[in-house]
C-alpha positions in Angstrom: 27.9 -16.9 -72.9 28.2 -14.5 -70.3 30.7 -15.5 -67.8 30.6 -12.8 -65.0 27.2 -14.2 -63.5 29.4 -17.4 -63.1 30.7 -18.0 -58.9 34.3 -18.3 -58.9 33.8 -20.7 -56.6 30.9 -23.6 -56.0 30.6 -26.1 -53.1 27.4 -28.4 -53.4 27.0 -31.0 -51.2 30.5 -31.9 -49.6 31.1 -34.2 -47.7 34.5 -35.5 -46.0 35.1 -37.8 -43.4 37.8 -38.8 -41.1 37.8 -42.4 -40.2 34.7 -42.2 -37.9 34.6 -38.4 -37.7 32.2 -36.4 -40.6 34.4 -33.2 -40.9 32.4 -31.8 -43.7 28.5 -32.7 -44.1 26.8 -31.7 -46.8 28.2 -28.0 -47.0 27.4 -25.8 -50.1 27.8 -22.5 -50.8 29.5 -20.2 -53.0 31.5 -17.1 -53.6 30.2 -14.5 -56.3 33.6 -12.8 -58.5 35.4 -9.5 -56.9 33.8 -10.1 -53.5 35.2 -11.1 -50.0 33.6 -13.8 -48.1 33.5 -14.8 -44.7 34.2 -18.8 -44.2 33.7 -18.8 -39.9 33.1 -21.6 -37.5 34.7 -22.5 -34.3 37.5 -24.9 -33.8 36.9 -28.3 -35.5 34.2 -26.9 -37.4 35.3 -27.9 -40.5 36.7 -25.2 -41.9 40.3 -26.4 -42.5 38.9 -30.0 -44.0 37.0 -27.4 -46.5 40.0 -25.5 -47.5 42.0 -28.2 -48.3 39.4 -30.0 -49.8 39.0 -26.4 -52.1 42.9 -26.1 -52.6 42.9 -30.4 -53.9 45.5 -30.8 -50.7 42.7 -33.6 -50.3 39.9 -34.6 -51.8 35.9 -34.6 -50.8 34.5 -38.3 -50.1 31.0 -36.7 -52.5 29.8 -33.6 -53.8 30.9 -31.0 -56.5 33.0 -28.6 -56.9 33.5 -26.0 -59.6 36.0 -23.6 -60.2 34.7 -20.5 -63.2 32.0 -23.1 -64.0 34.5 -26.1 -64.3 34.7 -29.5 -62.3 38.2 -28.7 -60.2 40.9 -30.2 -61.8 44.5 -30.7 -61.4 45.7 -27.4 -63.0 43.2 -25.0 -61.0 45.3 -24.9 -58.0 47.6 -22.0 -59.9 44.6 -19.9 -60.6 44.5 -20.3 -56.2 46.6 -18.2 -54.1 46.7 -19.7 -50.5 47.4 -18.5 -47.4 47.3 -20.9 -44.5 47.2 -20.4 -40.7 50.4 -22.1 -40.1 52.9 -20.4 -42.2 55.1 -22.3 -44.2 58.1 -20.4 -45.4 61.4 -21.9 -45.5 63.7 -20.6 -42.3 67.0 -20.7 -44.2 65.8 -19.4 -48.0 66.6 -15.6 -48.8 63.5 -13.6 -49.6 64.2 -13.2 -52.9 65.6 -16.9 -54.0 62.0 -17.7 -51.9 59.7 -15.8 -53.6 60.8 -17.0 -56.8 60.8 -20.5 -56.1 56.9 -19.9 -54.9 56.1 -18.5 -57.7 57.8 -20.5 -60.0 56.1 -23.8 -58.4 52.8 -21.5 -59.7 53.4 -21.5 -63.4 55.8 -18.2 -63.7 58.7 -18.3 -65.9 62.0 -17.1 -63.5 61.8 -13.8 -65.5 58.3 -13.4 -64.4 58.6 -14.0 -60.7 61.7 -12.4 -60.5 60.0 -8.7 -61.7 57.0 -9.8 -59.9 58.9 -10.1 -56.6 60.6 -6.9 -56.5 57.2 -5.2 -57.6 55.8 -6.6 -54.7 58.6 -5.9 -52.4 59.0 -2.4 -53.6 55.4 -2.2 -52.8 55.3 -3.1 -49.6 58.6 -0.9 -48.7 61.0 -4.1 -48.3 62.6 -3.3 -51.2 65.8 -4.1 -49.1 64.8 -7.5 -47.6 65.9 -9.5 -51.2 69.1 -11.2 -50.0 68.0 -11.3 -46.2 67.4 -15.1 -45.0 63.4 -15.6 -43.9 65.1 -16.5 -40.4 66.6 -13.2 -39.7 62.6 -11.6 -40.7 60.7 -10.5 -37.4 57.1 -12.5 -37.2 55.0 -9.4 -39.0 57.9 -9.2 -42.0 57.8 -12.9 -42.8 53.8 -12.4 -42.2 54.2 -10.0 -45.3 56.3 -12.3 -47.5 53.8 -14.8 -47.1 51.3 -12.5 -48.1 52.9 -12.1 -51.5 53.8 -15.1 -52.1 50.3 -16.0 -52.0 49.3 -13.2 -54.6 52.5 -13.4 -56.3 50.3 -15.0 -59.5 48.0 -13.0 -59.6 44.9 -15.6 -58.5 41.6 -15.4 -59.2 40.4 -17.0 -56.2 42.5 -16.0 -52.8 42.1 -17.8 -49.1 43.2 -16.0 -46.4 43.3 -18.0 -42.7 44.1 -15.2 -40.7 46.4 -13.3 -42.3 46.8 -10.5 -39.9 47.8 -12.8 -37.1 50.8 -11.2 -35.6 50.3 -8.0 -37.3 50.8 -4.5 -35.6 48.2 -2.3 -36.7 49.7 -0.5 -39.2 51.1 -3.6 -41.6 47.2 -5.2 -40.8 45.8 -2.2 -42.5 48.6 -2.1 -45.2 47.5 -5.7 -45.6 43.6 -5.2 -45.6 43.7 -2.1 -48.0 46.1 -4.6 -50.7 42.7 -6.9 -49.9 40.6 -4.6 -50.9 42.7 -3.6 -54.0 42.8 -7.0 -54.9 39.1 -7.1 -54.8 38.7 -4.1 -56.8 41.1 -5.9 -59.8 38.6 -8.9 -59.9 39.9 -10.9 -58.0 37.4 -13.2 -54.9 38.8 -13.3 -51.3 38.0 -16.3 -49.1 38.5 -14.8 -45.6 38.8 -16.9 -42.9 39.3 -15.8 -39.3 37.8 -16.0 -35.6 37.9 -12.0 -35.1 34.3 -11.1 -36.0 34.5 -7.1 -36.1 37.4 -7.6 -39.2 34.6 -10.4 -40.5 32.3 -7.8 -40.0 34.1 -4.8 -41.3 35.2 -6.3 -44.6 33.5 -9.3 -45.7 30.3 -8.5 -48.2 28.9 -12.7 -47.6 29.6 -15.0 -45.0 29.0 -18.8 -44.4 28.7 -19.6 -40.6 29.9 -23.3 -39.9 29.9 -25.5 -36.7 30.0 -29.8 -36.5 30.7 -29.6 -40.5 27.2 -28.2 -41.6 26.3 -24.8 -42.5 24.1 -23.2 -40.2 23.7 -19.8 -41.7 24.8 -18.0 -44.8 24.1 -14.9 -46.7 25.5 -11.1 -46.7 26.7 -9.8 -43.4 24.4 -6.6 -43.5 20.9 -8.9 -44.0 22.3 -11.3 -41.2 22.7 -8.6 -39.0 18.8 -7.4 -39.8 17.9 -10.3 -39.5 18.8 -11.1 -35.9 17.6 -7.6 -34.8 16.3 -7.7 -31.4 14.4 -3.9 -31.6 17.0 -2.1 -29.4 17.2 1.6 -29.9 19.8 3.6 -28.2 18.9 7.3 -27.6 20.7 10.3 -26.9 18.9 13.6 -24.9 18.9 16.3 -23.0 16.2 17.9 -20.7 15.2 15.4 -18.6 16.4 13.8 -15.2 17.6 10.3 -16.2 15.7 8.5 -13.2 12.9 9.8 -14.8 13.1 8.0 -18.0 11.5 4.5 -16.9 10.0 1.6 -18.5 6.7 1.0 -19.6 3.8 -0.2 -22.3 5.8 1.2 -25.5 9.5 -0.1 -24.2 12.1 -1.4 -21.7 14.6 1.1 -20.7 17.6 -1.6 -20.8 20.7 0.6 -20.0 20.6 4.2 -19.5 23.3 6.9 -18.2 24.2 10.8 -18.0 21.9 11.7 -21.4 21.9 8.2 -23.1 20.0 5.3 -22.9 19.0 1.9 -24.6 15.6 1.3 -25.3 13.7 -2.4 -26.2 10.6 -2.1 -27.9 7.9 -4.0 -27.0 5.9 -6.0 -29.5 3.9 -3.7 -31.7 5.6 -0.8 -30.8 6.6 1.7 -33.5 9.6 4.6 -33.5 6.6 7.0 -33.9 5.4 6.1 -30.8 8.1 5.7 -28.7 9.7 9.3 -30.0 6.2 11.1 -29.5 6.3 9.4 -25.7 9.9 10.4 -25.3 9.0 14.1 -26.6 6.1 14.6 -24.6 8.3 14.2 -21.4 10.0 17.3 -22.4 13.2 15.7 -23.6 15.3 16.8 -26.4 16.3 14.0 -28.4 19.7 14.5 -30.4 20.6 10.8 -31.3 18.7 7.9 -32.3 19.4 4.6 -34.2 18.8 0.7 -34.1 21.1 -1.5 -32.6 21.9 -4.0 -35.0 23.9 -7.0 -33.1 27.4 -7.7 -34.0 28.4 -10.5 -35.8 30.2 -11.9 -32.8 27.0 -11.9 -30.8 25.5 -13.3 -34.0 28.0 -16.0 -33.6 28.0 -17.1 -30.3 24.3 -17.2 -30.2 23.5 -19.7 -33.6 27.0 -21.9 -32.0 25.2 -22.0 -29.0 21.7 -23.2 -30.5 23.1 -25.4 -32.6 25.7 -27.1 -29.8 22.3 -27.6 -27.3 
């Protein structure tokens, strides 16, 4: 049987309440091997309840889920590595002592988490950090041991709640190029985060959630296509910018020292619009679609679906 067509992860149909509150309503979805995906919603959308429902901190009230192809189970949490929001290392441990104890409560033997933590350490240049107390570790340092310690075991299946909170820039790209490392070993990143350019710069699929139900899913780049609004921003020469004005082809939306933003009109083409624009005597040295971000994306399907 051939096992990499298999999701590392499935979600059909959960559902979990809270007393009188439905956190999670009928959410599927799921996350294809070696890829990073996108979990998003607003606050109280249901994202945590999903998580912890994922990680068996609690348990779904109905629905399936499956782990590589199998019901979850009591011993897939060590195949998860888990990163949560609110950090949870332990203030007066040393860093070494702590990773250990992490990844002993994983399944390695002390032997094993011992050689994986300096590895790791070494790795990230903190080689020297083993006997200092978690305490004494700025906010960024103790946002990198917890980083390890969730990879430590080498999971199949990692979640990420924004780990590059409290990050300067240069650990958050140390951080997101071990991401992408990870992803390139096999292993399936569940991202989750409220900054939509990193969503959008490294995530390949993305679930959209708000109220507990999905409200949009699929890869970020179709999404984006999807929810194209035909704006085309040009760049020229040659021609007086009062003189480039709106008309039967497209609305001239922005436009300023030798570049501009276009909206076609219904049935208008690129042909038509660039034959229109040459045959004012412009040059025309730049010109592309505006695809919408996925933060405009977001606050737009939020919006629709809070109305």
């Amino acid at each position: 049987m051939d096992t990499t067509s298999i999701p590392v992860l499935s979600l059909k149909d959960i559902v979990k309440r809270y007393h009188n509150h439905l956190a999670v309503d009928h959410v599927s979805f799921e996350v294809a091997k070696g890829t990073i995906f996108g979990l998003l919603g607003p606050n109280g959308a249901g994202k945590t309840s999903l998580i912890r429902i994922i990680t068996r901190i609690t348990a779904a009230d109905s629905g399936t889920i499956m782990l590589e192809g199998e019901p979850l189970h009591a011993l897939h949490p060590s195949m998860i590595g888990y990163m949560p929001e609110e950090r949870g290392l332990y203030k007066k441990m040393k860093v070494g002592e702590h990773l250990i104890y992490l990844a002993q409560l994983k399944g390695l033997t002390f032997k094993d988490a011992r050689k994986k933590a300096k590895y790791w350490l070494e790795k990230f240049e903190a080689g020297n950090w083993w006997d200092k107390k978690i305490a004494d570790l700025s906010k960024g340092m103790q946002q990198k041991i917890q980083f390890i310690a969730t990879i430590i075991h080498d999971p199949k299946l990692i979640i990420l709640d924004e780990p590059f909170s409290g990050l300067d820039p240069i650990n958050a790209n140390l951080i997101k190029d071990e991401i992408y490392q990870l992803k390139e070993k096999g292993a399936s990143i569940l991202f989750s985060t409220h900054r939509m350019e990193q969503v959008e710069e490294i995530c390949e699929q993305i679930i959209l959630v708000n109220q507990g139900k999905k409200i949009l899913d699929g890869s970020v780049s179709n999404i984006r296509k999807t929810y194209k609004e035909n704006i085309y921003s040009i760049e020229y020469s040659g021609l007086d910018a009062k003189l480039l004005v709106s008309n039967d082809l497209y609305e001239v939306t922005t436009q300023d020292s030798g570049m501009a933003t276009l909206r076609f009109n219904a049935g208008a083409t690129s042909y038509a619009v660039l034959k229109s624009l040459l045959d004012t005597g412009m040059d025309i040295h730049h010109y592309n679609e505006v695809l919408p971000t996925l933060n405009e994306i977001f606050i737009k399907k939020v919006s629709q679906n809070n109305a």
